[in-house]
MARPANU-376730 format. One record per residue: z, y, x of N, C-alpha, C, O in turn; residue in one letter; residue number from 1. Coordinates in pm, 1 decimal, padded with zeros to 6 digits. Layout:
<nodes>
+----------+----------+----------+----------+----------+----------+----------+----------+----------+----------+----------+----------+------+-----+
:     n.zz :     n.yy :     n.xx :    ca.zz :    ca.yy :    ca.xx :     c.zz :     c.yy :     c.xx :     o.zz :     o.yy :     o.xx : code : pos :
+----------+----------+----------+----------+----------+----------+----------+----------+----------+----------+----------+----------+------+-----+
:        Z :        Y :        X :        Z :        Y :        X :        Z :        Y :        X :        Z :        Y :        X :    A : NUM :
...
+----------+----------+----------+----------+----------+----------+----------+----------+----------+----------+----------+----------+------+-----+
</nodes>
This chain:
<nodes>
+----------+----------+----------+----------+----------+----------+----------+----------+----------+----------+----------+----------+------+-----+
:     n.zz :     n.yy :     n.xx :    ca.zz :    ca.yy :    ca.xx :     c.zz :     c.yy :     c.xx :     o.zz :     o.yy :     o.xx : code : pos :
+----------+----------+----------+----------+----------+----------+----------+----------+----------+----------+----------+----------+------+-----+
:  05378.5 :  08219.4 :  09193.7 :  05478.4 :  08257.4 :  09292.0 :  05508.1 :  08134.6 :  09379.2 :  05548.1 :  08028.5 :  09331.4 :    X :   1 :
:  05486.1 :  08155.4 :  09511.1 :  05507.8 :  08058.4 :  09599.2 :  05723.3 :  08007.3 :  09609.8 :  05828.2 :  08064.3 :  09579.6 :    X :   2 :
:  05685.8 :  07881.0 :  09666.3 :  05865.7 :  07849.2 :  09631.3 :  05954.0 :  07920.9 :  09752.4 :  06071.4 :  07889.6 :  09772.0 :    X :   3 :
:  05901.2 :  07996.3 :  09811.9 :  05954.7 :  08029.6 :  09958.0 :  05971.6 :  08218.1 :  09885.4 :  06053.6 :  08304.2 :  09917.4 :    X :   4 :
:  05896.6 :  08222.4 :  09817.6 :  05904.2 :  08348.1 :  09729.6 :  06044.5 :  08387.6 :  09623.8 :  06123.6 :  08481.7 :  09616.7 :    X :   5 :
:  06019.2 :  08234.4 :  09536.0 :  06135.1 :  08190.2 :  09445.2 :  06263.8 :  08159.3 :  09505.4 :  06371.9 :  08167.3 :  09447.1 :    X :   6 :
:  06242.0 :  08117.5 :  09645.2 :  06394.6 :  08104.5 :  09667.7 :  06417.6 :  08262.8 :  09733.2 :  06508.4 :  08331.6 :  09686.6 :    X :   7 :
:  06355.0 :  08301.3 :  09812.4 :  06415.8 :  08438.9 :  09822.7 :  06451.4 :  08510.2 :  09719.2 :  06569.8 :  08543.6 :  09720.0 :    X :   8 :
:  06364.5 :  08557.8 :  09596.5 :  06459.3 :  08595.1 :  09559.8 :  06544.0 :  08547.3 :  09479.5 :  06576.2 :  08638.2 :  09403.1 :    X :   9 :
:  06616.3 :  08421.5 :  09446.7 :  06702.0 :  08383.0 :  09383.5 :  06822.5 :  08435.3 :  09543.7 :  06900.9 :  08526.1 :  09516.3 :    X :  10 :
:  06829.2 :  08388.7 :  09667.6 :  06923.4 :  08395.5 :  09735.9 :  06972.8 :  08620.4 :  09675.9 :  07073.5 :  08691.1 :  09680.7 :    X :  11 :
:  06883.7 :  08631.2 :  09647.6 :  06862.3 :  08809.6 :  09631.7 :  06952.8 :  08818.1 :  09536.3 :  07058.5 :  08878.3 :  09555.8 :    X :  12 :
:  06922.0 :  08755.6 :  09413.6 :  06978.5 :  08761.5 :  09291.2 :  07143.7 :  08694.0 :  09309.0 :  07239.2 :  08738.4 :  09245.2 :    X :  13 :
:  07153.3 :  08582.9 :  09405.4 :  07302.3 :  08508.4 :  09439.4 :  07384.5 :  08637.4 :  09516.1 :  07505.5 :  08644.3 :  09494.4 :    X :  14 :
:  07327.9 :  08729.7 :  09596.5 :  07412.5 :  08819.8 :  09714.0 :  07430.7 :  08949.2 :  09612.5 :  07522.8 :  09021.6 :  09650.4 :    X :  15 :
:  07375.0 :  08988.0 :  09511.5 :  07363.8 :  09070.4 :  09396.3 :  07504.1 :  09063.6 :  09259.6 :  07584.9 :  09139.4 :  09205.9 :    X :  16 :
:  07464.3 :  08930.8 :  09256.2 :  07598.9 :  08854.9 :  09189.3 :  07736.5 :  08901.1 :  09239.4 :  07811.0 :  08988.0 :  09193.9 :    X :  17 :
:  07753.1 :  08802.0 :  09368.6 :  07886.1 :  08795.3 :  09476.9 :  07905.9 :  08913.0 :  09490.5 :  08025.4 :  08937.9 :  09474.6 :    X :  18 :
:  07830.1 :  09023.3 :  09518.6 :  07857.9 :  09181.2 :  09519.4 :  07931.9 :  09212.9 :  09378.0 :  08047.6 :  09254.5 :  09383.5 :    X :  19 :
:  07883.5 :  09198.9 :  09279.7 :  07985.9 :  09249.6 :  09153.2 :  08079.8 :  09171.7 :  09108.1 :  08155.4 :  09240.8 :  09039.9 :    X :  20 :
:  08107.4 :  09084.0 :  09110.6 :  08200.1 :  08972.6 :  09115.6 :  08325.0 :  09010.7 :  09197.6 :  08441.1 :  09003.3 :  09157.3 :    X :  21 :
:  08273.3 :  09063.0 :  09349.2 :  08400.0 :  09085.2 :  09418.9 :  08457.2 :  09239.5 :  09429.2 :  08554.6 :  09290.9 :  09484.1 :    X :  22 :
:  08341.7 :  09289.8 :  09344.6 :  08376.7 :  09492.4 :  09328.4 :  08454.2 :  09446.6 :  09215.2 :  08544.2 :  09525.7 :  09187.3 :    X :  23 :
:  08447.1 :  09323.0 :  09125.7 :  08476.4 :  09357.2 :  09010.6 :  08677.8 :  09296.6 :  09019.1 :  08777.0 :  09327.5 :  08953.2 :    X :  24 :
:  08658.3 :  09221.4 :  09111.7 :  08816.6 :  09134.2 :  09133.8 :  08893.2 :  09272.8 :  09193.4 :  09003.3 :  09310.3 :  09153.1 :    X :  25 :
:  08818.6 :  09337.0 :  09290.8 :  08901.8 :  09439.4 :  09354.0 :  08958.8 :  09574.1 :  09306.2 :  09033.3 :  09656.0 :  09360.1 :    X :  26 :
:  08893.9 :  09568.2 :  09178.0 :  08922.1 :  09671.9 :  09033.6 :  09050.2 :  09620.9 :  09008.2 :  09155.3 :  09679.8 :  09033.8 :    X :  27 :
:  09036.2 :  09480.4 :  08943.7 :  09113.5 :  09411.6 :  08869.8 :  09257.6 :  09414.4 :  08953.9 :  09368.0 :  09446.1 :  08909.9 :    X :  28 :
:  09224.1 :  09373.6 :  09081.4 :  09330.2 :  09340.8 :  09194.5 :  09409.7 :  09489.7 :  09216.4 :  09532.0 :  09497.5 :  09228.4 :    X :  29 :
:  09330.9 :  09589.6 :  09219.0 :  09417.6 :  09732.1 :  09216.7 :  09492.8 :  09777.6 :  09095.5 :  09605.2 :  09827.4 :  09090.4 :    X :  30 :
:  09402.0 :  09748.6 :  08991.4 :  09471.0 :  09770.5 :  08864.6 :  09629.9 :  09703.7 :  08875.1 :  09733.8 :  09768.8 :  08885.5 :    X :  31 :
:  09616.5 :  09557.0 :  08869.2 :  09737.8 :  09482.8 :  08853.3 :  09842.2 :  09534.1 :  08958.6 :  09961.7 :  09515.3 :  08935.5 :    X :  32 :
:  09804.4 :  09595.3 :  09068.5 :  09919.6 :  09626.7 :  09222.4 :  09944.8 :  09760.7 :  09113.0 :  10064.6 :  09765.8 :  09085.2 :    X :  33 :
:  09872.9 :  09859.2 :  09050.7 :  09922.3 :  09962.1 :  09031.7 :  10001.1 :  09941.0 :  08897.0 :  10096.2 :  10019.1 :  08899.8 :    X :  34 :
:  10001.4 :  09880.6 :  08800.3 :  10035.9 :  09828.3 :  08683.5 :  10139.0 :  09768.4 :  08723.9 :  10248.1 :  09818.6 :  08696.7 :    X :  35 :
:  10132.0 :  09632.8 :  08807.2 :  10228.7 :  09527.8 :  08808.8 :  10256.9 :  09460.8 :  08694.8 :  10372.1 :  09432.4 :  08661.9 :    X :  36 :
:  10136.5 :  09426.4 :  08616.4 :  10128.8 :  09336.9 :  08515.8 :  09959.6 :  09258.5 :  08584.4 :  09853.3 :  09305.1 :  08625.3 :    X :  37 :
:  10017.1 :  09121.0 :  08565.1 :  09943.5 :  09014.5 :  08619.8 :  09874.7 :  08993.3 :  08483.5 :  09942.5 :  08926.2 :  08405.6 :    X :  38 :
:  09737.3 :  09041.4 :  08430.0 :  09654.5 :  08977.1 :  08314.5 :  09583.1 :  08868.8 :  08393.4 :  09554.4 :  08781.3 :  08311.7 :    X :  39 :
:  09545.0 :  08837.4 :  08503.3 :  09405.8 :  08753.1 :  08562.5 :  09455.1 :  08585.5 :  08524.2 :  09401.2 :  08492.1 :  08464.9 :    X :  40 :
:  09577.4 :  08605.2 :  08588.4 :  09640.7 :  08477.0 :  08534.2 :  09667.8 :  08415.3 :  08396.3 :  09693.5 :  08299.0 :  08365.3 :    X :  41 :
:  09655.9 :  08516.8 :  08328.9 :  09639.9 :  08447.9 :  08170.9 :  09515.5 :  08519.7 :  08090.4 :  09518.7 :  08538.9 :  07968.8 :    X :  42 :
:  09434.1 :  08547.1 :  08153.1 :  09303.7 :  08592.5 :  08100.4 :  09212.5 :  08514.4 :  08128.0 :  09152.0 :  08464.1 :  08033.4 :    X :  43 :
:  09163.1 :  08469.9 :  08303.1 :  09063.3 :  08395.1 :  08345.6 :  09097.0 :  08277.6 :  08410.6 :  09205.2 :  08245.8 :  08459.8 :    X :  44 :
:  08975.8 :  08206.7 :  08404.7 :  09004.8 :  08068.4 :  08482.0 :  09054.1 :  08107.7 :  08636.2 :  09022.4 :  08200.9 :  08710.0 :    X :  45 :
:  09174.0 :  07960.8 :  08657.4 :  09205.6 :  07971.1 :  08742.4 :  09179.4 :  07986.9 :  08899.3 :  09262.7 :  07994.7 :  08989.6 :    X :  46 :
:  09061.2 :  07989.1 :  08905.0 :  08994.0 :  07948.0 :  09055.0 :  08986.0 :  08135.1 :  09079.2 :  09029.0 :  08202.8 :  09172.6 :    X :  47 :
:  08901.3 :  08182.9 :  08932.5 :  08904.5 :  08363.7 :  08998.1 :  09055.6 :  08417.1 :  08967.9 :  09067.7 :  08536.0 :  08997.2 :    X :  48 :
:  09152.5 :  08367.0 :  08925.2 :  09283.9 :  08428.5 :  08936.8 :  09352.7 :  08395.4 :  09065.3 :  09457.0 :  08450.7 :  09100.3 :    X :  49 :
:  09309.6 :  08331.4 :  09113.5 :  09346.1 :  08237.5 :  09282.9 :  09291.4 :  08354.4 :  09365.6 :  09354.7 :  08403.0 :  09459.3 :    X :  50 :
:  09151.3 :  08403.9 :  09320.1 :  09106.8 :  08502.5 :  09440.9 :  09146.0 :  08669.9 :  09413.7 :  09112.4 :  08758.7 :  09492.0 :    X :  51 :
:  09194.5 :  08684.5 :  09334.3 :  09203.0 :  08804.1 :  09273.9 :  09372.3 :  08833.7 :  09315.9 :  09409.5 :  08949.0 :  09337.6 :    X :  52 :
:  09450.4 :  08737.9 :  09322.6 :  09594.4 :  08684.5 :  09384.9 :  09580.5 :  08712.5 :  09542.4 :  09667.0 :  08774.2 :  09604.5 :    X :  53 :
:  09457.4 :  08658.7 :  09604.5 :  09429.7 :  08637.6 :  09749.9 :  09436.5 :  08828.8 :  09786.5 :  09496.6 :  08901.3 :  09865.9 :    X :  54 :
:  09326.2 :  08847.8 :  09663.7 :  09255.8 :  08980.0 :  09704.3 :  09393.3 :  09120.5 :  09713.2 :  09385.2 :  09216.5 :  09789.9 :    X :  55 :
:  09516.3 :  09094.5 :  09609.0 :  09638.9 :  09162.2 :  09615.0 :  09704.0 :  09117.6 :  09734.2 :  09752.5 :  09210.5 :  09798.8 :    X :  56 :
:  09717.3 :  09022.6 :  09774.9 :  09822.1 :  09019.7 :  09876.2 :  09744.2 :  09065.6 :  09998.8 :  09810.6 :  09126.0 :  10083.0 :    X :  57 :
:  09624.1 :  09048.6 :  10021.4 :  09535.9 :  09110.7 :  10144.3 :  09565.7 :  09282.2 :  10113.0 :  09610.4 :  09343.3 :  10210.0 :    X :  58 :
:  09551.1 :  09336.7 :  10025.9 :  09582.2 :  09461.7 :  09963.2 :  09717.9 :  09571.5 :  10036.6 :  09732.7 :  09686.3 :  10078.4 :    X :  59 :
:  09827.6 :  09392.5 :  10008.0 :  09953.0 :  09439.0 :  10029.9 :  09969.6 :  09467.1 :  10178.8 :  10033.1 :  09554.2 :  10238.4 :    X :  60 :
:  09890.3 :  09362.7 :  10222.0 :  09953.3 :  09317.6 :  10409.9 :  09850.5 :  09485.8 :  10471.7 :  09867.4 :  09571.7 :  10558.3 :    X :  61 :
:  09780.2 :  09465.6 :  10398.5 :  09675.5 :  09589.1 :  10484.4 :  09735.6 :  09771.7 :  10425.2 :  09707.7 :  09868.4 :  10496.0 :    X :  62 :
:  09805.8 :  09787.5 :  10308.7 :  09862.0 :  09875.2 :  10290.4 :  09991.2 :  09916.5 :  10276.7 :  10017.4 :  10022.0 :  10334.4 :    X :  63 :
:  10079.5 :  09863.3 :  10216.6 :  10200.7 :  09816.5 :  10156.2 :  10199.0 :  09834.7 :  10022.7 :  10095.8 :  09837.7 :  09955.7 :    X :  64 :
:  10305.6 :  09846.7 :  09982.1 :  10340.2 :  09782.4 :  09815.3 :  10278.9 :  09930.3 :  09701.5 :  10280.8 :  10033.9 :  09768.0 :    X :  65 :
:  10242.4 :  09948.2 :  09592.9 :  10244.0 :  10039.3 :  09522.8 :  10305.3 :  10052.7 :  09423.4 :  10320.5 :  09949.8 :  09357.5 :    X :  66 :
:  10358.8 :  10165.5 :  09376.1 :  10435.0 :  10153.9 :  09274.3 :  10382.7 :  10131.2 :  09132.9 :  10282.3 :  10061.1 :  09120.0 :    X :  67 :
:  10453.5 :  10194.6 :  09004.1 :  10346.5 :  10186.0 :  08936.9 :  10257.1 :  10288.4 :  08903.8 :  10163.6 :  10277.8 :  08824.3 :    X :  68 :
:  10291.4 :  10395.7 :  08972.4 :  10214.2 :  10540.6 :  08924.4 :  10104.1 :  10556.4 :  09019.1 :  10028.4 :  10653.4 :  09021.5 :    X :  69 :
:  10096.5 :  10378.1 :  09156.7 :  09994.2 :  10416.1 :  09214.9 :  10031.4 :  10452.8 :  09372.9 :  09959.9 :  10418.0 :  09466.8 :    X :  70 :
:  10164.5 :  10534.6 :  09388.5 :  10197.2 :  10566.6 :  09491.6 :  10194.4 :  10482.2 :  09586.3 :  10225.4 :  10372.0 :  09541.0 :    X :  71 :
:  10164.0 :  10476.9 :  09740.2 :  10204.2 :  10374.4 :  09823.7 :  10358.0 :  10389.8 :  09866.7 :  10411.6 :  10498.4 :  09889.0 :    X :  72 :
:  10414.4 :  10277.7 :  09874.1 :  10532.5 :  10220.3 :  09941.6 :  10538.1 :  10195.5 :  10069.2 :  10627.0 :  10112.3 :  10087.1 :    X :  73 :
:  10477.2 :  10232.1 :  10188.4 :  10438.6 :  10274.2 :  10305.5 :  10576.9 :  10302.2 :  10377.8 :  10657.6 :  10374.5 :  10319.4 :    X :  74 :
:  10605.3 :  10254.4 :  10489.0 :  10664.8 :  10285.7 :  10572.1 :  10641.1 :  10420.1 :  10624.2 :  10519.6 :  10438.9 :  10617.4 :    X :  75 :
:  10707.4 :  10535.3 :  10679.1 :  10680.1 :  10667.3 :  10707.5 :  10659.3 :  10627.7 :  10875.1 :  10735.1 :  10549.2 :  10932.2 :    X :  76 :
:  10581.0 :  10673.6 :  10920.9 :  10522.7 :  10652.2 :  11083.5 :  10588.0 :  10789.8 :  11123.8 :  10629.5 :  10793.5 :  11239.7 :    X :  77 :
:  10601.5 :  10884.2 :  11060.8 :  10633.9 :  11017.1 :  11114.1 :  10755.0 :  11042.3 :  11172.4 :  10846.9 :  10990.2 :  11109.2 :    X :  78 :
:  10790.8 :  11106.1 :  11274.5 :  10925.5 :  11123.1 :  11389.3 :  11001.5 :  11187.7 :  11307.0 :  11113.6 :  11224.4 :  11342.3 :    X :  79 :
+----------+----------+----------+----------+----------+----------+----------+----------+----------+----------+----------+----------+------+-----+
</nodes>
C-alpha cells in the first residue's frame, strides 16, 4: 500500500471517528438538557465534558430550555 493510500485512509478512519464522537456528545448533551442531571462532568475527562457543556448551551441558545419530560420552554411566537 502506497503512503498516499495509507494516509487517505487513515484521514477516512479520523472523519469516521469525529462523526461518532460528536453523534455521541449530542445524545449525551440531550439526555442531560432533558434529565438535568450533569453525569459528563463526573463521568469523563474534562476536555469532552467542556464540549458536551459547549454542545448544551448551543442547544439552549438555538432552542430554549427543556424541561424534564423533554418539553421545550420556548417562547410562544403565536398572536
Amino acid at each position: 500500500m502506497s503512503k498516499n493510500d495509507e494516509i487517505k485512509k487513515l484521514k477516512e478512519k479520523i472523519e469516521e471517528l469525529e462523526f461518532q464522537k460528536d453523534f455521541q456528545q449530542d445524545i449525551i448533551a440531550d439526555m442531560e438538557l432533558i434529565t438535568g442531571v450533569d453525569m459528563s462532568k463526573k463521568s469523563l475527562p474534562k476536555t469532552l465534558a467542556k464540549e458536551i457543556e459547549q454542545k448544551k448551551k448551543q442547544r439552549i441558545k438555538e432552542n430554549g430550555s427543556m424541561d424534564v419530560l423533554g418539553y421545550l420552554n420556548k417562547p410562544s411566537t403565536k398572536d
